[in-house]
ROGUBA-262802 format. One record per residue (C-alpha): y, z, x; residue number from 1; residue in one letter. Coordinates in Angstrom, 2 decimals. Example, Ala and Ser with C-alpha at 12.3 -4.5 7.8 and 13.67 -1.06 7.14 Angstrom:
ATOM         Y         Z         X    nr   rest
ATOM     -4.50      7.80     12.30     1      A
ATOM     -1.06      7.14     13.67     2      S
This chain:
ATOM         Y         Z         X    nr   rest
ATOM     21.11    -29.38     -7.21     1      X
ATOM     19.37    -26.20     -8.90     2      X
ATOM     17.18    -23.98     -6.90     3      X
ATOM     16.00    -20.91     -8.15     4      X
ATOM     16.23    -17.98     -6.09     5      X
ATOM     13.81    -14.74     -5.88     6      X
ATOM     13.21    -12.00     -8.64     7      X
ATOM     13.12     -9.10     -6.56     8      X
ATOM     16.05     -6.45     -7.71     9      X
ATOM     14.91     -3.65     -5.17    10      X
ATOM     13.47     -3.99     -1.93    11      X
ATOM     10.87     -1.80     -1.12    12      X
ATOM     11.84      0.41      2.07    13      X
ATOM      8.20      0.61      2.84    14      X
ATOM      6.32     -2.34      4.61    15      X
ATOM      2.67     -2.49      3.00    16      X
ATOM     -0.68     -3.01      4.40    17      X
ATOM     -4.22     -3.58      3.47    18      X
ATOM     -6.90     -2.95      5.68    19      X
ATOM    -11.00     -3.18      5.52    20      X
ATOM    -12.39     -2.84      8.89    21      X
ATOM    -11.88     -0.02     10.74    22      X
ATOM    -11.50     -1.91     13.79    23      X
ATOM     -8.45     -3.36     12.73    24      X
ATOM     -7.21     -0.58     11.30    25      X
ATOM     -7.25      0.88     14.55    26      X
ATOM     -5.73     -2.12     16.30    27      X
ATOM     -2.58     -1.85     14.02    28      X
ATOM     -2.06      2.16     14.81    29      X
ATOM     -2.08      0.93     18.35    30      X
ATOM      0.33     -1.72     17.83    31      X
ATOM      2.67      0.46     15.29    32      X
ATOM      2.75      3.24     18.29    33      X
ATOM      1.43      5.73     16.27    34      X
ATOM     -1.51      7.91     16.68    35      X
ATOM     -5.44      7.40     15.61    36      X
ATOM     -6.77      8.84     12.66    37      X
ATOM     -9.76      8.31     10.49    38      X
ATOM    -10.10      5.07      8.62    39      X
ATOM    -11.11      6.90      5.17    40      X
ATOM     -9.97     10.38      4.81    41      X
ATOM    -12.44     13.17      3.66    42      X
ATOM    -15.41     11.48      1.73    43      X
ATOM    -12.99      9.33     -0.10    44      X
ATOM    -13.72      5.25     -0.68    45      X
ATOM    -10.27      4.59      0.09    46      X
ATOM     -7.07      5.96      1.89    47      X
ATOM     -2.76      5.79      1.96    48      X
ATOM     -1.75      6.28      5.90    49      X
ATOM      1.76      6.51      5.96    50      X
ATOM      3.78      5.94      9.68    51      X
ATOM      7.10      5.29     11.22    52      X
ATOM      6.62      2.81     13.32    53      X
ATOM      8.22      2.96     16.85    54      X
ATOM     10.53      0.84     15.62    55      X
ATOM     11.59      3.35     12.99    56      X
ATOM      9.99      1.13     10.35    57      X
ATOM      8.36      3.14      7.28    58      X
ATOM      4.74      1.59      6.95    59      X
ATOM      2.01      2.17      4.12    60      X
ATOM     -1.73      1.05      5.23    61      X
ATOM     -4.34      1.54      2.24    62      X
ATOM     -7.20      1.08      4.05    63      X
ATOM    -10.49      0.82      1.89    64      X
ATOM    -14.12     -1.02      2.96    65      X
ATOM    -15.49     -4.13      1.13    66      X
ATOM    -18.19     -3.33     -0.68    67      X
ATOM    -20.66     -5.34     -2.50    68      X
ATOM    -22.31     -2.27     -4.53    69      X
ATOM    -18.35     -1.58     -6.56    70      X
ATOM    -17.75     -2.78    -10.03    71      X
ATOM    -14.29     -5.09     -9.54    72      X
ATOM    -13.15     -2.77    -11.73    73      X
ATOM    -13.76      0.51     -9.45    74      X
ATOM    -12.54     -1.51     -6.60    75      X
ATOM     -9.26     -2.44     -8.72    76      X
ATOM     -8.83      1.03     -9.90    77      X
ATOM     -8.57      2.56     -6.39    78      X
ATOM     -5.99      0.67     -5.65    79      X
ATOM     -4.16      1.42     -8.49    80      X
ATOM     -4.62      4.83     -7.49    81      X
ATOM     -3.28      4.32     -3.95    82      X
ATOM     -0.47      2.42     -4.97    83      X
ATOM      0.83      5.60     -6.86    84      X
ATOM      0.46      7.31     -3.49    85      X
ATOM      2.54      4.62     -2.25    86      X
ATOM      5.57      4.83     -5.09    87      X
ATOM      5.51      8.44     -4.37    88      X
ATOM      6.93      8.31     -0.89    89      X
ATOM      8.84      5.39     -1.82    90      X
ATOM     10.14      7.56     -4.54    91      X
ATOM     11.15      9.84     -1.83    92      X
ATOM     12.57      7.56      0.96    93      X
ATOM     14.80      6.53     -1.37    94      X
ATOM     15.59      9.64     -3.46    95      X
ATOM     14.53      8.68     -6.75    96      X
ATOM     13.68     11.93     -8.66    97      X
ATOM     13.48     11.11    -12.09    98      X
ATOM     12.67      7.39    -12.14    99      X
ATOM     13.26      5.85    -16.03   100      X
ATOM      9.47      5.28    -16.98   101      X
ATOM     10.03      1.47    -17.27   102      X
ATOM     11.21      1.87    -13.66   103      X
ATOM      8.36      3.32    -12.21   104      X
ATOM      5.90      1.47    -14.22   105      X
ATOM      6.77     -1.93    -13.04   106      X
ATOM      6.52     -0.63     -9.51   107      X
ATOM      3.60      0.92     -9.50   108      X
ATOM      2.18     -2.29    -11.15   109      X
ATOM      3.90     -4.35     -8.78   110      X
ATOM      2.43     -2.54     -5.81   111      X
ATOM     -1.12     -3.05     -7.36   112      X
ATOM     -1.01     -5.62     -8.34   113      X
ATOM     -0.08     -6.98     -4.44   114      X
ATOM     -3.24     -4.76     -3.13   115      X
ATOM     -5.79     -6.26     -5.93   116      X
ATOM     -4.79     -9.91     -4.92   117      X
ATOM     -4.84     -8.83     -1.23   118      X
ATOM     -8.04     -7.33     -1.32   119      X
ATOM     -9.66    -10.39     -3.54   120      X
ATOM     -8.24    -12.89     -1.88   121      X
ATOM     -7.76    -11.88      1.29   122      X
């Protein structure tokens, strides 16, 4: 018998989210236990809301609206942009100061790369 087991070397400490309607956005705080806020922040086209959960779980929600009038390729480069939000509080959580460049390259693509398939295919 061979069965080949999962890649994954590090485990993220930080539960991810995608979200593109404010009304569910706002239907997860609720659930999470943690207080409303705006979906978008400022005049931004896309957000990183970072919670503890009242479970004391860390929780990233990039929330950003489908839009028909983006290039996939400003769409795809938001996200990129969140996810480094995202690797920077991971960074933190887990005390990484001075990641090795390969290190933090491959998770910040990693992280992206989940949002871009999330938000196309989702």
């Amino acid at each position: 018998m061979i069965k080949w087991l999962g890649r994954t070397l590090v485990q993220s400490p930080v539960f991810l989210a995608l979200c593109t309607t404010e009304k569910e956005f706002h239907k997860e705080l609720k659930r999470l236990g943690v207080p409303k806020e705006p979906f978008i922040h400022g005049n931004g086209d896309a957000t990183t809301s970072k919670y503890v959960s009242k479970e004391g779980n860390h929780c990233a929600i990039i929330t950003i609206h489908k839009r028909k009038n983006k290039k996939r390729s400003q769409v795809d480069a938001l996200l990129v942009h969140e996810a480094v939000h995202v690797w920077q509080w991971i960074k933190e959580l887990i005390g990484e100061h001075e990641p090795s460049k390969e290190f933090e390259a491959c998770s910040i693509q990693s992280i992206s790369q989940e949002l871009i398939e999330a938000y196309h295919n989702g």
